[in-house]
C-alpha positions, 0 to 999 in steps of 0.5 A, spaced: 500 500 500 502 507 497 499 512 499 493 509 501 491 506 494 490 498 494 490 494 488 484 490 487 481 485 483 474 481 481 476 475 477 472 471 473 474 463 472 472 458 468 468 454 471 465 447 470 458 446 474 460 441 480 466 439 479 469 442 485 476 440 483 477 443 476 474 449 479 478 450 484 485 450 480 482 455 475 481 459 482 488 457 485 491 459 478 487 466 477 489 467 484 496 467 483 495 471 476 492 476 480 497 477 486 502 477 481 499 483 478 499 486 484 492 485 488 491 485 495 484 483 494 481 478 490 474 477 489 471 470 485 463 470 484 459 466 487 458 459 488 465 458 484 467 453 488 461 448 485 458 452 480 453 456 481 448 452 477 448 447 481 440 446 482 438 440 486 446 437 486 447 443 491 443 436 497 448 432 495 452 431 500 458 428 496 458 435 493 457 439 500 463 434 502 468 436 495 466 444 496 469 443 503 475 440 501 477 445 494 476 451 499 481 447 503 486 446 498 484 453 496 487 456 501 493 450 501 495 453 495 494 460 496 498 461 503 504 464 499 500 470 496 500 477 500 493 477 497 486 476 500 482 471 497 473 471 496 471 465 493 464 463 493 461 455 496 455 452 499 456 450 507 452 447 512 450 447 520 446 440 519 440 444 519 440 448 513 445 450 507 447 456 506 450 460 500 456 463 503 462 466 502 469 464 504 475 469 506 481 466 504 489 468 507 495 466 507 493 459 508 488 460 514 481 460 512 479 466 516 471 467 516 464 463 512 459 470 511 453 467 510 447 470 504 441 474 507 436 475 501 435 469 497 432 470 490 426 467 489 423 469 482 423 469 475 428 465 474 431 464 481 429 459 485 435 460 492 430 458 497 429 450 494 436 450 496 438 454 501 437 458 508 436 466 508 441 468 513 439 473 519 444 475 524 440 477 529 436 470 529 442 466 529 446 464 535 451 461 531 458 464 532 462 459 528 461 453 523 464 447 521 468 445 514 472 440 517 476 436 522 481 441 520 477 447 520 472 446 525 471 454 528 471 458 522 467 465 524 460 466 522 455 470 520 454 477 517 456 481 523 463 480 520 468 486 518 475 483 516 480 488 518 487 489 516 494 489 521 497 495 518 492 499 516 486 502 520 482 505 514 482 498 511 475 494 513 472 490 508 465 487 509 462 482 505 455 481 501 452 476 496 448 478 489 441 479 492 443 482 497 446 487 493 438 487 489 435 490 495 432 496 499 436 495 505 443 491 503 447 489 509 453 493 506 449 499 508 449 497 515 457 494 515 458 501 512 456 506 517 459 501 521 467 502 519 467 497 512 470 501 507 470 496 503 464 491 500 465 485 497 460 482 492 460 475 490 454 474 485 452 470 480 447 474 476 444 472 469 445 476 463 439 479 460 437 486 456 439 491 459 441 489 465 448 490 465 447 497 466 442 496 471 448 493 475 453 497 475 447 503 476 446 500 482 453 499 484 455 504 483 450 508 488 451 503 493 458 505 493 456 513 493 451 512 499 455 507 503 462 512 501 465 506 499 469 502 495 464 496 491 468 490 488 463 486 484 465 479 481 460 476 477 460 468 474 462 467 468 459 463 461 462 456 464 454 457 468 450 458 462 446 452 462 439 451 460 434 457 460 441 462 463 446 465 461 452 468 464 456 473 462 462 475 467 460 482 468 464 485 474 465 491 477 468 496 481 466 503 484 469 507 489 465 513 491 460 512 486 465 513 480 466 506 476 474 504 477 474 498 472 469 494 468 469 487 465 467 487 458 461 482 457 462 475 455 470 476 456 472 473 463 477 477 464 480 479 471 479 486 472 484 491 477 484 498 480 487 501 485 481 504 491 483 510 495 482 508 502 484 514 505 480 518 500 474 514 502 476 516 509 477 523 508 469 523 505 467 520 510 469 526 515 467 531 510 461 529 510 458 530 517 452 526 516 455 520 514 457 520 522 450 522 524 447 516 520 452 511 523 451 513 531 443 512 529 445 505 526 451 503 530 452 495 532 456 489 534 461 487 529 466 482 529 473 484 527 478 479 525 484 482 523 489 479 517 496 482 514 492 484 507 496 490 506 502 489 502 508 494 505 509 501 500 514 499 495 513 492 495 508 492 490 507 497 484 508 504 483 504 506 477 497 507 479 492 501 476 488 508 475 487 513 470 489 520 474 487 527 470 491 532 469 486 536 469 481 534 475 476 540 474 474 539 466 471 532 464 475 529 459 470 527 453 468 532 450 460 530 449 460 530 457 465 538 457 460 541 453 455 540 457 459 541 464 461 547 460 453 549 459 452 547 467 457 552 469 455 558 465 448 558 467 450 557 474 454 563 474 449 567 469 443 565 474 447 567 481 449 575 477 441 575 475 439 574 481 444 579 484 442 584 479 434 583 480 435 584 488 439 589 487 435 593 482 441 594 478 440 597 471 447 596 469 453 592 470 461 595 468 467 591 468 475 592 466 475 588 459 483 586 458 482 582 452 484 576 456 481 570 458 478 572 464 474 578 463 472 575 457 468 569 460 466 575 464 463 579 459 460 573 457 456 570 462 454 577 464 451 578 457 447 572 459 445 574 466 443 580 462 438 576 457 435 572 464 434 579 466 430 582 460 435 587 461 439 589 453 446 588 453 448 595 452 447 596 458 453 592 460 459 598 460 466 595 457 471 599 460 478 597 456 484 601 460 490 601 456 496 603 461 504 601 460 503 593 459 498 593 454 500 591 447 496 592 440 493 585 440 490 585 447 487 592 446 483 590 439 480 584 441 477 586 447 474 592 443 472 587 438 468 583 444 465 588 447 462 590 440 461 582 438 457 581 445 452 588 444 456 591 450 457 598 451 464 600 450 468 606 454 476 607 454 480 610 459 487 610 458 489 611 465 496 612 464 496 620 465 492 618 472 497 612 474 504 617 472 500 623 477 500 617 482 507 615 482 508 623 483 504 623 489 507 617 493 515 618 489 514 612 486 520 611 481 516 610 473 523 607 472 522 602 477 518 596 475 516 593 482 510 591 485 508 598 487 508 600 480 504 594 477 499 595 483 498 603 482 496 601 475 491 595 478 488 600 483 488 605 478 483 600 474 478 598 479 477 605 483 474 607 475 470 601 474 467 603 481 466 610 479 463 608 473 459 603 476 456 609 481 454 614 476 451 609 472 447 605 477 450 599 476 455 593 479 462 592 478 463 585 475 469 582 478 473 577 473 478 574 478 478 567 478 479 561 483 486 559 482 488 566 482 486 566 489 488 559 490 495 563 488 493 571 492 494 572 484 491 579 485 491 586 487 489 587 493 483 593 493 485 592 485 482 587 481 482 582 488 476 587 489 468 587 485 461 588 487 460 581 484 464 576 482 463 571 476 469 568 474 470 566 484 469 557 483 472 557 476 479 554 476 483 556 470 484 551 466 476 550 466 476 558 463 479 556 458 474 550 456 468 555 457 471 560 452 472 555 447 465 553 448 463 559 447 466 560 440 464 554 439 457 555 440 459 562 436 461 558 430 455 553 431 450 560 430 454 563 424 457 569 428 464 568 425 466 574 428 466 573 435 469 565 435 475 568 431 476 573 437 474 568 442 479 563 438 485 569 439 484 571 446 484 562 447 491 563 444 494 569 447 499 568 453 496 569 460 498 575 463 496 582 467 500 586 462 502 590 468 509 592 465 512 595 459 511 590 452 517 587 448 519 588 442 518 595 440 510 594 444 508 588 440 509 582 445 507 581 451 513 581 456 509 579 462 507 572 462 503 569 468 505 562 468 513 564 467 513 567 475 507 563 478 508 556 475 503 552 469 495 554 472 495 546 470 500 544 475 497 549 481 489 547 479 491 540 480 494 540 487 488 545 489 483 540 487 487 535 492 488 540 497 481 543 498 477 537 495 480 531 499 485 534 504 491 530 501 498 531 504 503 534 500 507 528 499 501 524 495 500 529 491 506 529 489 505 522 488 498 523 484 501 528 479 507 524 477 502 519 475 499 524 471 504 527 469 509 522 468 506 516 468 501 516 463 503 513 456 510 515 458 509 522 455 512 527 460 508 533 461 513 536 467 520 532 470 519 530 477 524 536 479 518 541 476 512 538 479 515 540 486 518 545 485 511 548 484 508 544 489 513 548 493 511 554 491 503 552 491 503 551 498 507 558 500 503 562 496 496 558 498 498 561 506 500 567 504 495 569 501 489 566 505 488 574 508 486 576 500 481 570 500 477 572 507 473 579 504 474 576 496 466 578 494 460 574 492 460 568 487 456 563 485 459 556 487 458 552 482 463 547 483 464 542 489 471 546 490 471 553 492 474 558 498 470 563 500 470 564 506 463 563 508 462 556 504 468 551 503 474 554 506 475 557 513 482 559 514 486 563 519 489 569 514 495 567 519 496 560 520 502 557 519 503 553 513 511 550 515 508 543 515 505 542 508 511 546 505 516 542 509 513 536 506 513 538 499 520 540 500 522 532 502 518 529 496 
């Protein structure tokens, strides 16, 4: 185990219908596949040991017998392996038969987990064969498997818990429990499971695929767990039935691995225990829901996890680089929808209380004060209101090039906007005089005299029209304290608040896209431009006789692509910085084998990040309104209350050791 990561399997053998011997090489040979692969958890269907469809074989004794001794050699054959094995068989009180599940590892079998709803309909007839389990019914604590195995532990009260890891509690469940209303994983879960185990045999039908993995993937989001569901094979399709292997694996409610039908493949991934940890402490409820449902479960402790470097490296896991932005493009397209009209509807609503008749913003001819103008366009179309009414103020000053000025003049024009020019330069010269400030010194100071120079005139404009200043500032910039403050920091509403930098650069293209769509050229050749020039405050003089802009963003604070991905560990699951670092070298490095960024990058601005994000936290506690449209964002009256003066030596201390 790394970094709380956990590789994980569901295996599909082949199976032939009653014979316990065949199938129990094919489960020793899939077991041994799977833990040299990696996997510290391996979960077979159900009844893998004798078949599924067994039908009326299952009142043989013979077969009751052969199951027993295959789980035995099962577990003979297996005591090698650093892995935890689930294997499915019918065992037995002398009462009744019970379908169950065998926990398997290093040798021992550790625990027999009985099914609680049989499936007595359509197709499926449990009940002529076996016993619905009830824990709080049952006075049985153990069972008999043989002379060997005489005292396994039993029953559904179980949690099989690791000796290294107290976030690794596994809890176990067989097809139909799953099905129900009330599944025992739900109670396992509010009672420390992080884990569920499904081993199921569930036919194929027509639309049921889909079915199944909705339902898995619910009941990983509700219980906040990691859901293994191994399906049986083909090898038990027998008279009106047919299997098709169909395992799934969910954490959290996201789908980490799915078998294709009909395939019979072992699927892995690699689950985040301490994630899953972390969403449960986040999420107050889940504790509130846990205390109302607490009960007694039998812990039984095992060595699952393998120690970190003895297992795998490379995560079994697809990490995105960019976390805030969907990866296929169907799915962006509608987030990018979503968010607009998020943004939009929280300014009218602003708008409307208000009263305001206008709104005023700086429009640079840079990415952010262009999807300002944008969405405030469509707040402005909510409203009823014309869009001439939007005041676009440009502000050329000593940074601004030729090309940043005639886009943002062409957008104001191509959106509706009114637009006004204030050339500030005389103003900000007069300024340097009344505070000696050297207009030959281009430090902080010069650069924020310009900044505030701005805002002090869109606040003015805004008064003398009866209007909001439109704030364009964006979450990463106030992850970073990339901003003046009382200059650009400042507005009467900010739009741009929850929209991490990467995401604003898919919201413009979207909207040029959607521009082309709609025949207005003009606008998408602009919006296109703006996309392709450098992210910049254009806060100091141009190179190259006034033509190219010599202040770029991402040469002194870091790529907005690195930054946004620790934000989003950061805020989002309160990762340490150390595995951080360890999911952006997956991400950066690890994918394909394409190199985005060297190691020695990655820290370097993981450093960097974490100095900037405490520093900074004083511009974050009075940034204005905003709607939040996303599940990361740091206002301070919603997602992130910090001291303005906290000390952030551990965090950097440990991004310094990576």
């Amino acid at each position: 185990m790394k970094h709380g990561f956990l590789r994980v399997a569901c295996a599909t053998p082949a199976v032939t219908v009653a014979d316990c011997e065949s199938n129990a090489k094919s489960i020793i040979e899939g077991a041994r596949e799977a833990s040299k692969n990696g996997a510290e958890i391996i979960v077979f269907p159900e009844l893998c040991i004798t078949g599924y469809t067994c039908s009326d074989l299952f009142l043989q004794d013979a077969l009751e017998k052969a199951a027993a001794a295959a789980l035995e050699k099962i577990a003979e054959e297996t005591k090698t392996l650093d892995s935890l094995i689930l294997l499915g068989l019918p065992v037995t009180d002398g009462k009744a038969i019970f379908n169950s599940a065998a926990v398997v590892c290093k040798g021992k079998i550790e625990a027999i987990v009985p099914k609680s709803y049989m499936p007595n309909y359509a197709e499926f007839y449990e009940r002529r064969h076996f016993k619905p389990f009830n824990q709080e019914k049952s006075t049985e604590k153990t069972i008999f498997i043989s002379e060997k195995n005489s005292c396994v532990p039993f029953g559904t009260d179980i949690i099989i818990c690791d000796k290294k890891n107290p976030f690794l509690k596994l809890a176990v469940e067989l097809c139909e429990d799953l099905w129900v209303p009330l599944s025992p994983s739900t109670k396992a879960a509010l009672n420390g499971a992080t884990i569920i185990a499904n081993l199921s045999a569930s036919n194929e039908i027509i639309g049921k695929a889909e079915y199944r993995k909705t339902l898995v993937s619910a009941q990983s989001a509700k219980t906040v767990s990691a859901y293994l569901y191994a399906n049986a094979g083909n090898g038990e399709s027998t008279t009106d039935v047919v299997f098709s292997g169909h395992s799934v694996i969910a954490e959290n409610g996201s789908i980490l691995a799915e078998s294709a039908l009909f395939s019979s493949e072992t699927i892995y991934a690699d689950i985040d225990l301490e994630r899953l940890t972390h969403e449960r402490k986040r999420t107050s409820t889940f504790a509130d829901c846990s205390d109302e449902n607490a009960a007694e479960f039998r812990e039984i402790f095992v060595d699952i996890a393998r120690e970190s470097g003895k297992s795998f490296e490379k995560l079994d896991r697809k990490i995105s680089r960019t976390p805030f932005v969907p990866s296929g493009d169907e799915e962006r397209a509608k987030r990018c929808m979503a968010v607009v009209e998020l943004q939009a509807q929280g300014l009218a609503k602003r708008l409307r209380h208000t009263h305001a008749s206008s709104a005023v913003l700086g429009l640079s001819g840079g990415l952010d004060s262009t999807l300002a103008l944008l969405v405030t366009a469509r707040a402005f179309d909510l409203c009823s209101i014309p869009r001439k009414r939007i005041l676009s103020v440009t502000m050329p000053c000593f940074g601004t090039t030729d090309r940043t000025y005639n886009n943002a003049c062409l957008l104001a024009r191509e959106v509706g906007s009114e637009l006004k020019e204030v050339k500030i330069a005389d103003a900000v010269t007069q300024h340097f005089k009344d505070i000696g400030q050297d207009p030959e010194k281009h430090d902080v100071t010069y650069e924020n005299c310009q900044a505030r120079e701005r805002t002090q005139v869109l606040m003015d404009l805004a008064n003398k029209s009866d209007g909001l200043v439109i704030g364009t500032g964006d979450l990463s910039e106030q992850a970073l304290g990339w901003a003046t403050y009382n200059g650009d920091h400042m507005s009467m509403y900010g739009v741009n608040g929850s929209i991490p930098k990467t995401l604003v650069r898919y919201l413009v293209k979207w909207f040029a896209d959607d521009a082309e769509a709609k025949g207005n050229g003009k606008l998408s050749e602009v919006l296109l431009d703006i996309l392709d020039t450098p992210v910049s405050p254009e806060l100091l003089p141009p190179a190259k006789d006034g033509k190219e802009i010599a202040q770029k963003t991402e040469d002194l604070v870091g790529p907005y692509e690195l930054h946004d991905f620790f934000l989003y560990y950061v805020l989002r699951f309160g990762f340490s910085p150390k595995k951080i670092f360890y999911l952006a070298e997956n991400a950066f490095i690890a994918q394909n084998g394409e190199e985005a960024y060297s190691r020695e990058t990655i820290k370097k601005w993981l450093v960097s990040f974490y100095k900037r994000f405490f520093a900074q936290q004083f511009k974050r506690s009075c940034m204005p309104d905003g709607a939040k449209v996303g599940s990361v964002n740091l206002s301070p009256r919603g997602d992130w209350r910090m001291p303005s003066d906290a000390s952030g030596n551990i965090w950097i201390k440990e991004a310094e050791s990576c």
